[in-house]
Phi, psi and omega in degrees: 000142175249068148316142182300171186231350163205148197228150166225131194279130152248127173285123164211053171298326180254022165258271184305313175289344182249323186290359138285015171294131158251028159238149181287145185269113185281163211305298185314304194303305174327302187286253153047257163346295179296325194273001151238042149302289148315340173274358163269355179097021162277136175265355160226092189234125163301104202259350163174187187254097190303012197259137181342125190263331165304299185292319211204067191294344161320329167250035147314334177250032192299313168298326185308312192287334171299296188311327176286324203272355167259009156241023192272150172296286232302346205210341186305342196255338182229053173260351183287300173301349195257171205214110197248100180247147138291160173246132169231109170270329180245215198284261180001320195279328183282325177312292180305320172319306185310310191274356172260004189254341146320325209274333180134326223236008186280215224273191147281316182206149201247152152225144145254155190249120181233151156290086191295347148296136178297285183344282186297345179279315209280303167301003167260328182215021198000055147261153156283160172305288170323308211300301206306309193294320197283275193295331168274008160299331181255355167261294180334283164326312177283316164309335164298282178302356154295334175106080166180118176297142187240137156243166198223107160283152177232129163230210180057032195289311199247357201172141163227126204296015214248282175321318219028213219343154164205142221255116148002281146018263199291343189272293169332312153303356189241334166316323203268318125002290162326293229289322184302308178269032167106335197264191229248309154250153169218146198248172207206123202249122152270104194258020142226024163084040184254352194266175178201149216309329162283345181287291186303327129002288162310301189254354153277348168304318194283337182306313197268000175295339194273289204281344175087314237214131173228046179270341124305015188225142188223155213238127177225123172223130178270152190248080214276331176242070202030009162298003188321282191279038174238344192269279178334334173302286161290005154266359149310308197261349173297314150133039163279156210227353189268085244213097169232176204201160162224139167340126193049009176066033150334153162143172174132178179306146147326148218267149159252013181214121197207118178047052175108308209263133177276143171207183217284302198042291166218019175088206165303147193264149166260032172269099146355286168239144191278340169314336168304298194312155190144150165224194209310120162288136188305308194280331164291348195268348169286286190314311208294279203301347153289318178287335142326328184079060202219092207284149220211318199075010206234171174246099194303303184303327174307292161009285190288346174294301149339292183306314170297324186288306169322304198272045143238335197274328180244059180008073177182138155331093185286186182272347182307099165279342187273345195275026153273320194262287212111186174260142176274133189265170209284325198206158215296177117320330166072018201269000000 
């Protein structure tokens, strides 16, 4: 097989991974997590959500957390190389982006979200698809002149928990769509577990057949029904180089239920058991591509370290099998 010879991972545990937590993660314990993330070499981290905090009190500490990790010693001197994004899905969310990064301290880069289900987008951003597309044509350019790079997310790719099936097809046409209207990247999601390894396969064959280039492109999967890294294989073989992951493989819809108290967050969950929900852990997915030969640029050993610490920060046994089994070692023992 002819794998990529370096893939490069992003981490959005304390973004994507906590906010399905239903106890609030506290700030510090966040800020801890971004900063050794980065002193592990990641270069794309997701650090919070500019969205309305009532509904999804899990980011009530979104500015705090942006102001620590750009004034922290531990990490402040190699914050230049690294790319610190928020999610802002409506306006209001863009806004803030805008005025903290005015202010010294926002985000890097933003993300919007579009749905190729109607359904599944309207619930999620209570836009129509037109409304939506119509507003990031008008946002996108003032974030930019703001100093802040945009992703465009596609999601609903393989399956919508609400429609279900949905045709590949149209998740090319809304990438490309992105690409028309300014934003810088785009990333392309399965966000409830629906694909499964010949589809991906499949639609990133067709991704790069459209796009040539697959540098611009970010590969996101939840492993809701364990299938993670059997997707990531394929789209490895497809010759996608774009990754992202969370500690124990966190993750899921914002929580409706956070420290005691119910709030909206995203309604009912499309989970059975929401304990399921998660996506690809950062840490097996580190290791699979070292033992692979494959390069990260990351300190794998930091890595497993992270990990062991995250299943103490939301008390509970996570999804991670290396930070237990470890790394396979390089060279005998002599034992």
């Amino acid at each position: 097989m002819n794998y990529p010879k370096k893939v490069t991972i992003g981490d959005i545990t304390v973004r994507d991974g906590f906010q399905h937590e239903e106890i609030f993660i506290p700030t510090q314990a966040k800020l801890w997590t971004l900063e050794q993330l980065v002193l592990a070499g990641f270069k794309h981290i997701e650090v919070s959500n500019f969205g309305n905090p009532k509904g999804m009190p899990q980011f009530s500490d979104a500015d705090e957390l942006f102001k620590g990790i750009r004034n922290s010693k531990k990490v402040k001197h190699l914050l230049d190389d690294v790319s610190l994004t928020a999610i802002t899905i409506r306006e209001r969310a863009v806004e803030r982006a805008i005025q903290a990064k005015l202010d010294g301290y926002g985000p890097d880069r933003i993300l919007f979200m579009v749905s190729t289900s109607e359904s599944h987008h309207r619930k999620n951003s209570g836009l129509s698809l037109d409304e939506y597309w119509k507003m990031c044509e008008k946002w996108i350019p003032k974030a930019q002149a703001a100093g802040i790079k945009v992703n465009g997310t596609v999601s609903t790719i393989w399956g919508c928990p609400i429609e279900g099936p949905t045709e590949m097809d149209k998740a090319i046409e809304f990438a490309q769509r992105w690409m028309d209207i300014g934003a810088n990247d785009v990333e392309h999601a399965d966000h409830d577990g629906s694909a499964s390894p010949d589809r991906v396969y499949r639609y990133y064959s067709m991704l790069l057949d459209h796009f040539q280039n697959p540098d611009k492109h970010i590969v996101h999967f939840h492993s809701t029904r364990g299938w993670g890294l059997a997707n990531v294989l394929a789209a490895l073989q497809a010759g996608m180089t774009n990754y992202e992951a969370s500690m124990g493989g966190l993750g899921g819809q914002p929580a409706n239920f956070v420290s005691g108290v119910p709030v909206s967050g995203t309604g009912a969950y499309y989970y059975k058991d929401p304990n399921l929900a998660g996506l690809v852990s950062t840490e097996d997915l580190v290791v699979m591509m070292d033992e692979m030969n494959i390069e990260t640029n990351l300190d794998i050993d930091k890595v497993l370290e992270i990990g062991n610490m995250t299943e103490r920060i939301v008390g509970r046994r996570l999804r991670s099998e290396t930070i237990k089994s470890g790394r396979i070692p390089k060279n005998l023992s002599g034992r």
